[in-house]
N, C-alpha and C positions, 0 to 999 in steps of 0.2 A: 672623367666623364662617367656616368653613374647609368648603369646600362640595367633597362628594363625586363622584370623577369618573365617566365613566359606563366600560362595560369596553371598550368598542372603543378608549379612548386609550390602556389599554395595549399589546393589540396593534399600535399604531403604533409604541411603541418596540421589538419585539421586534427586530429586526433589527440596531440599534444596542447594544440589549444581546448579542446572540450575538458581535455582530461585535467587541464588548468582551471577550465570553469565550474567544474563539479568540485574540485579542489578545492577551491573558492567559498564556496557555495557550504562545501561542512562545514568549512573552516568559520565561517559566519555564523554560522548555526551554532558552534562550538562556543564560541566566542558570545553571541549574542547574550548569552545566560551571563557572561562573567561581567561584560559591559554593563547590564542592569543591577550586578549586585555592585560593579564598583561606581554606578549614579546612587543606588540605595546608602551604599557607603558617604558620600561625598554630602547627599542630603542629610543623614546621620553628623555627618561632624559639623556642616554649617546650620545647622538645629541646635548644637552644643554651645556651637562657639557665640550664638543670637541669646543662646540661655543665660551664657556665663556674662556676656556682656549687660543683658539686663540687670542680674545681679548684682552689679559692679555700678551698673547707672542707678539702680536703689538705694544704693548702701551710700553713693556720694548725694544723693536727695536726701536721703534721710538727716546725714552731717551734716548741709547744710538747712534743714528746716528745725535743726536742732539748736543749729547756731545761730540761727535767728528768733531767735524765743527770749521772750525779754529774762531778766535777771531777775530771780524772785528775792525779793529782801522783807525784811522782818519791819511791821507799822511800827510807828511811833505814836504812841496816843496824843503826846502832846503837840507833836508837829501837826499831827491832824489835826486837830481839833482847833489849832493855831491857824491854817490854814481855811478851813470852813469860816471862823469868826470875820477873817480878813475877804472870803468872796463872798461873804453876807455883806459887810459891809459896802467894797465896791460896789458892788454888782444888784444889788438891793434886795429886792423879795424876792424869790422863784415867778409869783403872778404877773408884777414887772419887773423886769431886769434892765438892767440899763449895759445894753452888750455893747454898744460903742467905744464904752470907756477903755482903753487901753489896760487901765488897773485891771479892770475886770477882768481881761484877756490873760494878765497876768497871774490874777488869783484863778483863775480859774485852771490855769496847767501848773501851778502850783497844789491844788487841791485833788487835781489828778495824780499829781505823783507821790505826794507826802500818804495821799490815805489809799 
C-alpha cells in the first residue's frame, strides 16, 4: 500500500525542481540556436538533393527528346521526283485533288518521305 506523503515534502523539493527548470530553460536556449542551424542544414541538403534530381530528370528529357527526332538521311533526287510525278498523277492537280483515292493516300506518304 502506497502511503500518502504529507505537503511539507514537497516544499523540500522545490528548489531542485526550479533549479531543474532554469536548467531547462538555458539548456533551450543553448540548443535553440543549434536546432535552427541543424533545420538550415537539413533544408541545405534537401535543396541539393531537389537540385541534383532535376538535373538527372533533364538529362533523361533530353535522351529521350533526342531519341525521338527522326533520322536525318540524304534526298534522292530521283526518288523524289519519281514520287511527285506518281501524287500528280493519283491525286490529280493541287486545285482538285481527288483525296479519296487510296493511291493518292499512298503517293502522298510516299512523297513525304522520299523528298
Amino acid at each position: 500500500m502506497v502511503r500518502a506523503r504529507s505537503r511539507s515534502s514537497h516544499w523540500t523539493l522545490y528548489p531542485f525542481v526550479t533549479g531543474l527548470v532554469t536548467g531547462c530553460s538555458i539548456l533551450h536556449a543553448a540548443y535553440g540556436q543549434t536546432a535552427d542551424e541543424a533545420r538550415d542544414a537539413q533544408r541545405r541538403q534537401l535543396e541539393t538533393e531537389r537540385q541534383e534530381h532535376l538535373r538527372q530528370k533533364s538529362a533523361e528529357e533530353e535522351a529521350r527528346a533526342s531519341a525521338a527526332k527522326p533520322v536525318e538521311h540524304k534526298r534522292d533526287l530521283k526518288a523524289c521526283e519519281g514520287a511527285r510525278l506518281a501524287y500528280q498523277a493519283y491525286c490529280g492537280s493541287p486545285a482538285a485533288p481527288r483525296w479519296r483515292n487510296p493511291n493518292c493516300r499512298d503517293a502522298e506518304k510516299q512523297l513525304l518521305y522520299a523528298c
